[in-house]
N, C-alpha and C positions, 0 to 999 in steps of 0.2 A: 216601376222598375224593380222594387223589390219583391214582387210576386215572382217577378222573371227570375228573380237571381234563385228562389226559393226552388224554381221547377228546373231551371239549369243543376242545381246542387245536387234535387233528388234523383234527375235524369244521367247526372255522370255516377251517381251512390249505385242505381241499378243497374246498370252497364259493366260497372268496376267488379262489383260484387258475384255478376252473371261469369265474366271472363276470371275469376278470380277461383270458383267453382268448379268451371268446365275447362280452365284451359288443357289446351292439348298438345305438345310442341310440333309442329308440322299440320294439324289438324285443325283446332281450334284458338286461335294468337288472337283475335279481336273481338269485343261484346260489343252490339249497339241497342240505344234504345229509343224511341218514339213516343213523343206524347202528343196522342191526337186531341182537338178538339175537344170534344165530349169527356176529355178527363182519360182515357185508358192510355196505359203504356204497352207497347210491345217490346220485348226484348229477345233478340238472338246472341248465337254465336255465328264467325263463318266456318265453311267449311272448306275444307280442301280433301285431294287425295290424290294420290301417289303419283299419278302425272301429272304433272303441274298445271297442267292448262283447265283443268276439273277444277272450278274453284268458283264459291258464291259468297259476296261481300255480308258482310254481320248486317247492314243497313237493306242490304234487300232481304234478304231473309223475314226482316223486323215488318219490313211495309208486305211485302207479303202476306204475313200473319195478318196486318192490319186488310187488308185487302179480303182475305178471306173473313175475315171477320165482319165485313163491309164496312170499315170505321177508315179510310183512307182520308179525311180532313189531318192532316198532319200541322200540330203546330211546331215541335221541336223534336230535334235529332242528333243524337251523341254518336259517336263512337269513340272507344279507348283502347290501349294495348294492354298486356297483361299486367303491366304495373298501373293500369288505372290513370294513366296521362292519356288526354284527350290528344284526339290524333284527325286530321280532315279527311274530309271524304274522296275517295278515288274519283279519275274524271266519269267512268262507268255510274257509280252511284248519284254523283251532282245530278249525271244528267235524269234519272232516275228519281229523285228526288224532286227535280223541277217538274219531270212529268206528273207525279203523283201531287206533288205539295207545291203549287206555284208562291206562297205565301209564308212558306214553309222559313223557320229560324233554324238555323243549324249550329252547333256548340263546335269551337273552332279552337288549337291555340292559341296562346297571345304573347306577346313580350311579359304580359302583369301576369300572365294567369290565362284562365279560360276565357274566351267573350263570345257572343252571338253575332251572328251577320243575318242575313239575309241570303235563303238562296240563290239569288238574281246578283248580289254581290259579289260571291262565291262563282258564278257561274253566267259572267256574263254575254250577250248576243249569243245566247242559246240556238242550237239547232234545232231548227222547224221545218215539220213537211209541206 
């Protein structure tokens, strides 16, 4: 468990420090980050734009990259706001997330603090075609 805690800590440090960077108000409000398998992290911001409905979550962005990069084994996944407080994933992303990361850990708030769940936790009786 304390390897977890070590890669939750680094995974919100790089997320926090991304958004922290780039924010944009109206543009860029959230960082996420992914750590696949294999050890690599992807890190976005989202975006938005001037119509509102123009808009892509910091956690797709991030699997995308990963995606492109062909490294989509997803073990953990943050997002935060600009002050660096971990914040859950939209219901768009969960489902996103489950498709890409069935096994997938996602860094959540907590009453204590951060803690990890489980996708499938987060996001249960999923839809399926």
């Amino acid at each position: 468990m304390p390897e977890n805690d070590d890669k939750k800590t680094e995974l919100i440090n790089v997320a926090s420090q991304l958004i922290a960077t780039r924010f944009k108000p109206n543009y860029h409000e959230i960082g996420a980050a992914i750590l696949t398998r294999s050890g690599q992290v992807f890190s976005a911001v989202h975006i938005e734009a001037t119509v509102g409905r123009i808009a892509v979550c910091a956690e797709a962005i991030a699997i995308g990259m990963a995606a492109t990069a062909g490294d989509t084994e997803i073990e953990m996944i943050v997002a935060v706001n600009r002050d660096g407080q971990v914040v859950s994933p939209c219901g768009m992303c969960r489902e996103l997330i489950a498709d890409y990361a069935p096994d997938a850990k996602v860094i959540v708030p907590g009453e204590a603090g951060s803690m990890l769940i489980t996708i499938n936790d987060l996001l249960p009786n999923k839809y399926h075609r």
